[in-house]
VEXRO-917579 format. One line per field, with one value per residue (C-alpha): residue in three letters; x, y, z. Coordinates in steps of 0.2 Angstrom, whole numbers. Each point is the difference from the previous one (the first is absolute). Layout:
% residues N
type = c(ALA ...)
px = c(X ...)
py = c(Y ...)
pz = c(Z ...)
***
This chain:
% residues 750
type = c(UNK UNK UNK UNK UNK UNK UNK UNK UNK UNK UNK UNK UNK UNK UNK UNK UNK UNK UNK UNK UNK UNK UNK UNK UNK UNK UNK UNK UNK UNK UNK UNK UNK UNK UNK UNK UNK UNK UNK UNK UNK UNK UNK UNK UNK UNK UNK UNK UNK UNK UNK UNK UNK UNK UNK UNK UNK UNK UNK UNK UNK UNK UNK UNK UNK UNK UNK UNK UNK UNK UNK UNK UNK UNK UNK UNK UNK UNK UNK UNK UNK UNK UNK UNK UNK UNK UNK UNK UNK UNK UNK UNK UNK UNK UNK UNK UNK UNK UNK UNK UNK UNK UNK UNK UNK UNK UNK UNK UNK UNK UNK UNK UNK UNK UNK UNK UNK UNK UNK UNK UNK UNK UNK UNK UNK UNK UNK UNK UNK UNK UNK UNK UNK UNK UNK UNK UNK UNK UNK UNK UNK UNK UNK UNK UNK UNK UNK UNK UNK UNK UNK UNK UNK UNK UNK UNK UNK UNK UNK UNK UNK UNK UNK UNK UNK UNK UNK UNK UNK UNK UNK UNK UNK UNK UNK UNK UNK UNK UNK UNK UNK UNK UNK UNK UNK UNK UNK UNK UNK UNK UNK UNK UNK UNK UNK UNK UNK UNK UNK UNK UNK UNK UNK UNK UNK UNK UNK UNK UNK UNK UNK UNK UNK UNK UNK UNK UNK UNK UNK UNK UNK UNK UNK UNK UNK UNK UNK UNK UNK UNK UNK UNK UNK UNK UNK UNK UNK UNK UNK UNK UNK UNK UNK UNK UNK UNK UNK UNK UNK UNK UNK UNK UNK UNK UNK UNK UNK UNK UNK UNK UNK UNK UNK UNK UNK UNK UNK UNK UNK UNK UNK UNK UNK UNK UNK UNK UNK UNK UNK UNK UNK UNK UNK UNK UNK UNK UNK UNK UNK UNK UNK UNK UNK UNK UNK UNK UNK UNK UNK UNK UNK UNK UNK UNK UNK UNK UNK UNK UNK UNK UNK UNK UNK UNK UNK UNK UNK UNK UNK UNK UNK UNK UNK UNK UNK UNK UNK UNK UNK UNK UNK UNK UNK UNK UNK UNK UNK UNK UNK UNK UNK UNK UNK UNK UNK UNK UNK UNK UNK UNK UNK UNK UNK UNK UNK UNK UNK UNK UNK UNK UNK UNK UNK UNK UNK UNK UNK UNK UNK UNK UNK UNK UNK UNK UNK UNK UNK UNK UNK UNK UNK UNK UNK UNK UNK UNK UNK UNK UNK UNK UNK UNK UNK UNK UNK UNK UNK UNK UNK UNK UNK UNK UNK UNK UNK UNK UNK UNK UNK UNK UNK UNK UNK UNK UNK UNK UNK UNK UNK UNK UNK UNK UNK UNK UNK UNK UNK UNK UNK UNK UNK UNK UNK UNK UNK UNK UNK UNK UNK UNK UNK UNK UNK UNK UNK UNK UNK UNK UNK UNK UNK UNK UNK UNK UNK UNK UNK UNK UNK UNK UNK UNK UNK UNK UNK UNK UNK UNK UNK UNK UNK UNK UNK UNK UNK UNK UNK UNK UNK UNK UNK UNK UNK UNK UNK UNK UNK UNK UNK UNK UNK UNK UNK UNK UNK UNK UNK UNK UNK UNK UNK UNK UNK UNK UNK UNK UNK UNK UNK UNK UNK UNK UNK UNK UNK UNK UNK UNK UNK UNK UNK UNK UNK UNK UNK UNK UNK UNK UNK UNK UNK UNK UNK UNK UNK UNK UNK UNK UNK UNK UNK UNK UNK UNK UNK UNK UNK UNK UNK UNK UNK UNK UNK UNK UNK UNK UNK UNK UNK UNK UNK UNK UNK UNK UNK UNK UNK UNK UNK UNK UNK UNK UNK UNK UNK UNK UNK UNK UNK UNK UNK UNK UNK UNK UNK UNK UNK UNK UNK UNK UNK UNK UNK UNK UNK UNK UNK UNK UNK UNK UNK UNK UNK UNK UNK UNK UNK UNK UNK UNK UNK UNK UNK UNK UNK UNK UNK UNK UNK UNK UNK UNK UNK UNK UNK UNK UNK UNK UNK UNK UNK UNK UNK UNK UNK UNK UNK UNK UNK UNK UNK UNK UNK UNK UNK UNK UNK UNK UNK UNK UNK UNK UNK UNK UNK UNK UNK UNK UNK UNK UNK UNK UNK UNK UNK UNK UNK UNK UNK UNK UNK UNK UNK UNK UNK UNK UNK UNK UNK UNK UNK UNK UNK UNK UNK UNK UNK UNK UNK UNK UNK UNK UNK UNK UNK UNK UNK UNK UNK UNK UNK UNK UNK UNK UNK UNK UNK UNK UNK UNK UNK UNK UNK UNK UNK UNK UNK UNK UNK UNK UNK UNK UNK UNK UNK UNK UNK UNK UNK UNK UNK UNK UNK UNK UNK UNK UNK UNK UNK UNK UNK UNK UNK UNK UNK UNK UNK UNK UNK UNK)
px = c(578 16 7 18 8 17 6 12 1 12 1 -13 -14 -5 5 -12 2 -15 -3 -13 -16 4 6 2 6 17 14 0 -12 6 -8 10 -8 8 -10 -16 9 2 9 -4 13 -3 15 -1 14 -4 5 7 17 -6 12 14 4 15 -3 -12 -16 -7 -14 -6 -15 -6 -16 -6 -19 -6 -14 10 3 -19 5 -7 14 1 2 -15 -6 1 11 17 11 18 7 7 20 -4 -9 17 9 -5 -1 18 4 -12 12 18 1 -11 8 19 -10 -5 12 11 -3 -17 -12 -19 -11 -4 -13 -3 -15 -2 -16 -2 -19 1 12 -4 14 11 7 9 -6 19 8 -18 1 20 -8 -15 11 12 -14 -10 16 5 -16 -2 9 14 19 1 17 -14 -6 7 -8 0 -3 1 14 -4 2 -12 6 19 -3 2 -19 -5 -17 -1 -16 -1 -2 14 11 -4 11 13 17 0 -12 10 -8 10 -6 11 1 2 19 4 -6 -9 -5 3 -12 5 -6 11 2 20 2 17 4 1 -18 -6 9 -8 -16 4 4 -17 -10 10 -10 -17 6 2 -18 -11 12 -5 -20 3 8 -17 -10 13 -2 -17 -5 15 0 12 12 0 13 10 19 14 6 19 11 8 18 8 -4 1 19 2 -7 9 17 -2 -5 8 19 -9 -13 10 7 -18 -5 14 -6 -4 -12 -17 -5 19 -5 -13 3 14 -7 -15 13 8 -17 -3 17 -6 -16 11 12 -10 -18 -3 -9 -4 -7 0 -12 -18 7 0 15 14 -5 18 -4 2 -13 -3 -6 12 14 -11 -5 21 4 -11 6 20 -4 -8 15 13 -6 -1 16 11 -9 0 17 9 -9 -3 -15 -4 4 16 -7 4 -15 0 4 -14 0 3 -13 -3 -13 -9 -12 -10 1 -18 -3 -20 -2 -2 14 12 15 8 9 12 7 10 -11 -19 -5 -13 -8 -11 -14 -7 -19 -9 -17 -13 -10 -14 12 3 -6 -16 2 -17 7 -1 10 -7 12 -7 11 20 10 19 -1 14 -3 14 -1 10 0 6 16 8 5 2 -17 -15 -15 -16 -6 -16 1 7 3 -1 22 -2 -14 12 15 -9 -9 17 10 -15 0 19 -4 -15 10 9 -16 -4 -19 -14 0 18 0 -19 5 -6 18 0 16 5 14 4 9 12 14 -4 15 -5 -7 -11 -13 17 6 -21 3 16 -5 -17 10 11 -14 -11 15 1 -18 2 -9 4 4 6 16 6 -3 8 -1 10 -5 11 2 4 9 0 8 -7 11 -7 12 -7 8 -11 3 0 -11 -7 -3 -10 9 3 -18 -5 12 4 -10 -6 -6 -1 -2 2 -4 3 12 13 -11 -11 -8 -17 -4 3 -3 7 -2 8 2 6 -12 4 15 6 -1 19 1 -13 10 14 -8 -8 18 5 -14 4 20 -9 -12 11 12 -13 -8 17 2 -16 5 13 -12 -14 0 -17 -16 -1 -6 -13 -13 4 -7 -11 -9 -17 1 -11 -5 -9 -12 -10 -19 -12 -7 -18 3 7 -19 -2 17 -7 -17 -14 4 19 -8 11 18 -2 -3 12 15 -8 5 17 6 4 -3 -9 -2 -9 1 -13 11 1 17 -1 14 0 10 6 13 -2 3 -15 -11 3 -1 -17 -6 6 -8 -17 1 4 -12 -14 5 3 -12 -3 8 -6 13 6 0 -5 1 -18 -14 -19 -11 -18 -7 -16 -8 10 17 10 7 18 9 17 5 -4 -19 1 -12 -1 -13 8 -16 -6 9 16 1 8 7 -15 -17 -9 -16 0 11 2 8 15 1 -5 -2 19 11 16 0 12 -12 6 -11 -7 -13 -1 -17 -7 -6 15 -4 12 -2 12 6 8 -1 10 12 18 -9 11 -13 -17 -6 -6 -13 -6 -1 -11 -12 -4 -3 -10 -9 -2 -6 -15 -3 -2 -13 -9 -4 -4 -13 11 6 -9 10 -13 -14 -15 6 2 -7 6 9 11 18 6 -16 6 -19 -15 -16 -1 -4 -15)
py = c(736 10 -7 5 -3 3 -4 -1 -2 -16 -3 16 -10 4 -13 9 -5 2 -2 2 -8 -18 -11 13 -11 -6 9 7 -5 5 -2 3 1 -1 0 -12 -9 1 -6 2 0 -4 2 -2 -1 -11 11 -12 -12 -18 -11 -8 9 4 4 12 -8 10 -9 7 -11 5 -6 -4 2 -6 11 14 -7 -5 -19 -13 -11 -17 -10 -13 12 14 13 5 -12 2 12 -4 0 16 7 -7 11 15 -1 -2 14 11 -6 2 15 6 -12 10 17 -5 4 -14 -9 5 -16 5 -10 11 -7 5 -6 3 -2 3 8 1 -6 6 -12 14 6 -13 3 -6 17 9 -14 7 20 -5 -9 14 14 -12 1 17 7 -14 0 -12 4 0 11 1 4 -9 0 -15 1 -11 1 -9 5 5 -1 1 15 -3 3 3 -11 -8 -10 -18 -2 12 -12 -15 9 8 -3 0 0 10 7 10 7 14 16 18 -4 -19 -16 -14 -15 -6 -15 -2 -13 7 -8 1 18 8 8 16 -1 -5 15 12 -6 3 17 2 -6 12 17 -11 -9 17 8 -17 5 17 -3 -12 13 11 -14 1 16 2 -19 -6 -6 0 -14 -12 1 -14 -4 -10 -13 2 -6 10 10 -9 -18 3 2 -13 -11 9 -6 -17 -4 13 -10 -18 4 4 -17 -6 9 -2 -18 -6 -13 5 -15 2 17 1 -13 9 17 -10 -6 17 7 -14 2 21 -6 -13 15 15 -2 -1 -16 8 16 10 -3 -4 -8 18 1 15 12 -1 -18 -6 -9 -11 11 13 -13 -5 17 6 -14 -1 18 -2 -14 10 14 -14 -5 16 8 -15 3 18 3 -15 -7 -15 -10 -11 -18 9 6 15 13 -6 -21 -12 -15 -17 -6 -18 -5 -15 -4 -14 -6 -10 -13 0 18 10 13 2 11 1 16 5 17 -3 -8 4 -13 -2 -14 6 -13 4 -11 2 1 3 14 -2 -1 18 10 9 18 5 15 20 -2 0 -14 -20 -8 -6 -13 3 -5 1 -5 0 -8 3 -16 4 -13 11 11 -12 4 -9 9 -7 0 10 0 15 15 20 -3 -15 9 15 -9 -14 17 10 -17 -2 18 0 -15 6 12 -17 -15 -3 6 -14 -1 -4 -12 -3 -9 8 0 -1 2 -5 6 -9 9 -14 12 18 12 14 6 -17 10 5 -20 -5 11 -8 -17 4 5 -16 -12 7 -3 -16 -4 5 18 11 15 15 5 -6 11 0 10 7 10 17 2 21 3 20 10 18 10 -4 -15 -17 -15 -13 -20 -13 -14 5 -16 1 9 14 1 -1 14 9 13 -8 -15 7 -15 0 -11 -1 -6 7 14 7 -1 -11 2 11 1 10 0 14 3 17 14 1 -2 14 -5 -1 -11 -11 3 -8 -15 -4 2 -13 -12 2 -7 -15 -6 -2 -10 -10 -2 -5 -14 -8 1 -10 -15 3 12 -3 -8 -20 -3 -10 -3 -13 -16 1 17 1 4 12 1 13 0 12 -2 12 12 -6 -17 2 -1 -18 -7 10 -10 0 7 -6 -18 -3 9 -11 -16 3 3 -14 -12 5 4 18 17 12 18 13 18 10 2 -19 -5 -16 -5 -20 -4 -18 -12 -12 4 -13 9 17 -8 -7 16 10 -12 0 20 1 -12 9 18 -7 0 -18 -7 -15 -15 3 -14 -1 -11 2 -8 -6 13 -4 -12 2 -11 12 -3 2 19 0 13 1 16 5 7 -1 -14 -7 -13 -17 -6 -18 -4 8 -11 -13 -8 -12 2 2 -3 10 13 -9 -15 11 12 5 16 1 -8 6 4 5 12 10 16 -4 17 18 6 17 1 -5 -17 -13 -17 -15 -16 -15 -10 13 0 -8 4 15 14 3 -1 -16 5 15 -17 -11 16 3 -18 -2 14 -6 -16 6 13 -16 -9 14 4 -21 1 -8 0 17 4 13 1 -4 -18 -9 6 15 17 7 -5 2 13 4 4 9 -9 -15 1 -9)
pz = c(795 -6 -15 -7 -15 -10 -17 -11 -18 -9 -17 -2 9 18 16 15 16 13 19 11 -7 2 16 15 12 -9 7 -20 -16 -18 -16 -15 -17 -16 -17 7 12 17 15 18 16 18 11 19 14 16 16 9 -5 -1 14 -5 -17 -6 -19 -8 -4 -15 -10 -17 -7 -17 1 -16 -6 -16 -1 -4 -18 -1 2 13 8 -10 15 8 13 -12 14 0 11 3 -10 -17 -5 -9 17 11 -13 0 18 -1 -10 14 14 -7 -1 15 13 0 3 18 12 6 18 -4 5 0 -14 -15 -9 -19 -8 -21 -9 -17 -1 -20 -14 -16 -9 -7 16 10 18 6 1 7 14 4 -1 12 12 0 2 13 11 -1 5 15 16 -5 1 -19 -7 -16 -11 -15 -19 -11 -20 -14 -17 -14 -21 -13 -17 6 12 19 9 15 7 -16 -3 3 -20 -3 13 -12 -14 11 3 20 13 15 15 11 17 10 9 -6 -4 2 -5 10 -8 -18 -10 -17 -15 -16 -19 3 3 1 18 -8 -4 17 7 -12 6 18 -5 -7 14 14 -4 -1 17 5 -3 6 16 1 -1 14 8 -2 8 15 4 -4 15 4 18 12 1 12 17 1 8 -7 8 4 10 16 -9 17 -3 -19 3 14 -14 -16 11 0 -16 -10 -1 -2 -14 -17 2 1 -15 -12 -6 -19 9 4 10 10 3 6 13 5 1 12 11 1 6 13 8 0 10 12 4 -1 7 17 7 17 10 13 15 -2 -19 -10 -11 4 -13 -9 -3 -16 -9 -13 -12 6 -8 -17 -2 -1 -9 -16 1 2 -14 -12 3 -2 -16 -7 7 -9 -17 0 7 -6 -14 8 2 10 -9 -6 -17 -8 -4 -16 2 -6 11 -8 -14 -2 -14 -6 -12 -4 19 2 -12 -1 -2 -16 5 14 9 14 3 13 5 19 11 -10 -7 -12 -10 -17 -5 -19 -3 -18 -4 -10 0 11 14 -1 16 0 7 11 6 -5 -17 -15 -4 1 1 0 -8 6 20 12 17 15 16 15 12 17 1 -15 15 13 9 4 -2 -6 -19 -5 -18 -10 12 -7 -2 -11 -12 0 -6 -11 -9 -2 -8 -12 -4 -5 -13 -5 -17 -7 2 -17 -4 -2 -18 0 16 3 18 18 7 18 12 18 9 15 13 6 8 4 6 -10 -17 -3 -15 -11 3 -4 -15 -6 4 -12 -13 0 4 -16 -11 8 -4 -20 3 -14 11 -9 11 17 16 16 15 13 15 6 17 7 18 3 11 11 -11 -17 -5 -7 -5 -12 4 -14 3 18 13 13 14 -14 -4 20 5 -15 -10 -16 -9 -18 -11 -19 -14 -18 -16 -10 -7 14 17 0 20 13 18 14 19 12 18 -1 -4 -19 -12 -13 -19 2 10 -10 -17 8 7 -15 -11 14 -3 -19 2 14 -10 -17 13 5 -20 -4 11 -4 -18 4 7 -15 -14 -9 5 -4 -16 4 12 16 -4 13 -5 -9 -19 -6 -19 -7 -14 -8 -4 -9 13 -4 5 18 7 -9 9 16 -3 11 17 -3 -3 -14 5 13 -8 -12 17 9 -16 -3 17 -6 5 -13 -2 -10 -5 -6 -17 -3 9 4 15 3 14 6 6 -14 -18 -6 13 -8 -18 3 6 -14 -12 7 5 -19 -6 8 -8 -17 -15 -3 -16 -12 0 20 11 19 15 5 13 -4 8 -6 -10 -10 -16 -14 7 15 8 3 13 -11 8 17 -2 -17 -9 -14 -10 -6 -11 -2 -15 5 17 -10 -19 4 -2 19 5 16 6 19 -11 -3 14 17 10 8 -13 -6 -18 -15 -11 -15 -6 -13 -2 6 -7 -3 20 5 6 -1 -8 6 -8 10 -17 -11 15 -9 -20 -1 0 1 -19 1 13 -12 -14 11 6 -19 -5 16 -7 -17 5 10 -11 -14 13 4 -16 -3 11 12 18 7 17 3 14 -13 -1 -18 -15 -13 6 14 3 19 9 21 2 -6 0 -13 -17 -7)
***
């Protein structure tokens, strides 16, 4: 077993990469290690092109395995099952920019498998999975224009860092990752506090020479076993039929493409293609049914025009400045925006920007509807969800659903990371805030729409959000001699044929998410400076018009969202509201229809629909935490019955003794005469002793206070203490005669 290893050194720590030891049959395997954790890459190419694709079909799976951070899953068979949205993620940030390093027309499957092998909870595993992958394909026999480095930027104490910890990311202004090759940038993620697009660009600056070193130990392993790359041959289509084809659709398509209706045109542009395939291909053959070979066929005619398309499109807007609804580069298409749209719901928005459509729905809760986290973070948990969902019809297709697809946890994860800087912490607001976006139109740019549709329905719902965000998404077409134009407010066909999807989100102040896609093998920070100056002057567009429909978050609460009230206990009594096992936290939510939560430094958050709900349960959760005090008076319930008196429950598991002669302003014979086990009474405390134990009155209950109780015990006293010494009623167990007030036991006296 030959083992090789590289490193380099970020942030003065070493990152090592290894090969050799570990799966030898995958085209290439790949440990990275960083500090204690460590990420593993498999990547294998199939050798032979599955029939009937027409696309690249990369998989990345990051496979996630609890173990690594010493935890067993929390789910009933106790092993990881589908990945979690945190798994789907990072997978995500492994493909993007990977996937435009493979040649083009390339169709073989490429498989790249990630397995974190151990996390040690200060090192996010994210960027190592990016490295492996990277370092897995270079050395394998895949077609891969690689390798490519990916680092981490964040601040500690003000100072951009590079790899910054995971508890030095808690503090810092911006988590940005940022993946590239030795001189241009492929793939952007970014969650930021409102930082200026100055800053950002000074942190791209800093990542480039550490970019740049991961690349050049890479570079080591490739030379050292790096196999040859696999044979393969482009489809393309004979330079003959190509122009046969060219010349019929090349004075018919403009006019097909130059329409502000997506729907219009796309029919149209199907219709084009069909008439192509009716004219073009032949539908006979020569003897014995072989096709001449200058035939044309019906890939030959799709093939050229998806290619005469994609020219089309980017001739009109690089040369003329035209795009292809008739905008200018710079043009936001028409907003429409409504609040308060659904009359049941805590929050809502619809937000429309052309012909995307999206409706935000806001839902409150209480605490424990926060989601558990049973992943590799360190973090447990969340409170501020966003969830977005991408039904087929939004795009006139039919397709069938299977819940939430890798797209949908993407987009949902980059419009909650954009709000995440202005939701009000849980001491200010202490709800779980949940968000869904519905997708009910999609021509473009539906997560910036999701994310200014959020904005609008939280406002609507009474959220005290810091500062609006919205979000807009920069389009790039290039040309062979350097040249670029960026696109406004890019729409489908932009997105499909142009360069670039380079979505931005924030306020007035700063940038709170990033996230940029390529096709092209890297962009120059130029080029990035200027899109994100022309993100800046969108987004306050956008910001303005939805100050025109709401300014300020409602000031109250819809009618139909739970209240939450919050009280404060001392610390040592949160295990007597807990009660046994939870016995009595639950009794107490099952009587008042509420909703009841506990921290360890005695918050109390009661949470219910009903204000008389929420005030019974603050009473007894305050009852059972207070000292008891003389004179208070308590609706209570008969639990036990014995000769002296009667035990009353008049907070929940608290007790107090209602004696014989306090039963009632009569005289009683027997304490059953009075009361039985179950009634509802009215007691007033009467006496705290020195043990603590609590003495109740029903008769001194409408006397004012309890001093006549502490009257009639002494004269009680008095006037046995005058028989006993008589030689009258003994209540001892010797029976008549001399001595001995009330004995409990010991052996008579005689």
């Amino acid at each position: 077993m030959s083992i090789t290893r590289a490193q380099a050194v970020i942030n003065g720590k070493p990152l090592v990469f290894e090969t050799g030891k570990l799966a030898e049959q995958a085209g290439g395997a790949v440990t990275v290690r960083y500090g204690d954790t460590i990420v593993f890459a498999a990547a294998t190419v199939s050798p032979t092109i599955r029939p009937g694709i027409d696309f690249f079909p990369l998989t990345v799976d990051f496979e996630e395995r609890l173990y690594a951070a010493c935890k067993i899953p929390g789910s009933f068979p106790r092993r990881e099952g589908r990945p979690s949205e945190e798994g789907i993620l990072t997978a995500r940030l492994t493909d993007r920019p990977i996937r435009p390093l493979f040649p083009k027309g390339f169709r073989n499957d490429v498989q790249i498998v990630v397995s974190p092998f151990s996390a040690d909870q200060e090192n996010e595993p994210d960027i190592l999975s990016v490295n492996a992958a990277s370092a897995a394909l270079a050395i394998s026999n895949a077609p891969f224009d690689g390798p490519i480095g990916c680092v981490r930027v964040g601040t500690v104490d003000g100072t951009l860092t590079l790899n910054p910890t995971i508890q030095e990311l808690e503090t810092s202004e911006m988590d940005f990752v940022i993946a590239g090759t030795r001189d241009a940038i492929m793939m952007l993620e970014a969650g930021a506090n409102q930082v200026t697009e100055e800053r950002f660009v000074e942190a791209l600056r800093l990542a480039q020479p550490a970019i740049a070193e991961l690349i050049t130990a890479q570079e080591a392993l490739v030379r050292a076993v790096g196999k040859p790359k696999i044979e393969w041959t482009p489809e393309k289509v004979d330079p003959a039929k190509e122009a046969r084809v060219a010349e019929f659709f090349k004075d018919r398509i403009r006019g097909k493409v130059r329409n502000p209706d997506k729907a219009q045109r796309e029919v149209g542009l199907d219709e084009l293609k069909r008439e192509g395939i009716a004219a073009l291909v032949s539908r006979g053959g020569s003897e014995g049914g072989v096709a001449p070979s200058d035939s044309i066929s019906e890939a030959d005619v799709s093939l050229t025009f998806d290619a005469l398309l994609k020219k089309e499109i980017r001739r009109a807007i690089l040369d003329e400045g035209i795009r292809p609804d008739g905008r200018g580069l710079k043009d936001i298409r028409p907003l429409s925006i409504e609040v308060g749209v659904l009359p049941r719901t805590h929050g809502s928005a619809l937000f429309q920007r052309g012909q995307t459509q999206i409706l935000s729905v806001v839902t409150l809760g209480p605490g424990g509807d926060e989601q558990i986290i049973d992943t590799l973070s360190p973090v447990e948990s969340k409170r501020y969800l966003h969830h977005y969902n991408f039904p087929p019809y939004s795009v006139g297709e039919v397709r069938p659903l299977r819940g939430a697809s890798r797209r949908d946890i993407g987009h949902g994860a980059l419009a909650e990371r954009a709000l995440l800087p202005v939701i009000p912490p849980k001491e200010e607001f202490p709800y779980t805030i949940r968000v869904v976006s519905e997708t009910l139109g999609s021509n473009g740019s539906t997560s910036m729409a999701a994310t200014c549709g959020s904005t609008l329905s939280l406002m609507d719902a009474g959220v005290p959000i810091k500062g609006m965000i919205g979000g807009i998404s920069i389009g790039l077409v290039t040309d062979e001699g350097g040249g670029y134009k960026l696109l406004t407010d890019i729409q489908g066909m932009e997105d499909n044929y142009g360069d670039m999807d380079f979505k931005v989100t924030g306020s007035e102040r700063g940038i709170t998410g990033i996230q940029l896609d390529i096709k092209v093998r890297g962009l120059s920070i130029e080029i990035i400076k200027s899109a994100l100056a022309q993100a800046r002057e969108a987004r306050m567009t956008i910001l303005d018009a939805m100050r025109q429909v709401i300014d300020t978050p409602r000031p109250d609460l819809s009618r139909w969202a739970p209240r939450i009230e919050t009280i404060k206990i001392p610390p040592d009594k949160v295990r007597e509201v807990i009660g046994p096992g939870g016995k009595m936290v639950r009794a107490i939510q099952a009587e008042t229809a509420t909703t009841i939560e506990l921290e360890d430094d005695g918050t109390v958050r009661i949470t219910g629909a009903k204000a008389e709900g929420r005030e019974k349960a603050r009473a007894m959760i305050e009852g059972l935490t207070k000292e008891p005090e003389v004179g208070e008076v308590y609706q209570g319930k008969v639990t036990r019955i014995m000769s002296i008196g009667a035990f009353v429950e008049y907070l929940p598991g608290k007790e107090g003794l209602v004696r014989i002669s306090e039963l009632s302003q009569d005289r009683v014979g027997r304490v059953e005469d009075v009361v039985k086990v179950g009634d509802a009474v009215t007691v007033k405390i009467a006496e705290v002793d020195r043990q603590g134990r609590v003495n109740l009155s029903m008769r001194a209950v409408g006397e004012g206070d309890g001093d006549g109780y502490e009257t009639r015990q002494r004269a009680e006293r008095d006037r046995y203490r005058d028989r006993d010494q008589g030689g009258g009623f003994r209540r001892g167990p010797g029976g008549p005669g001399g001595g001995g007030g009330f004995r409990r036991g010991g052996p008579p006296r005689g």
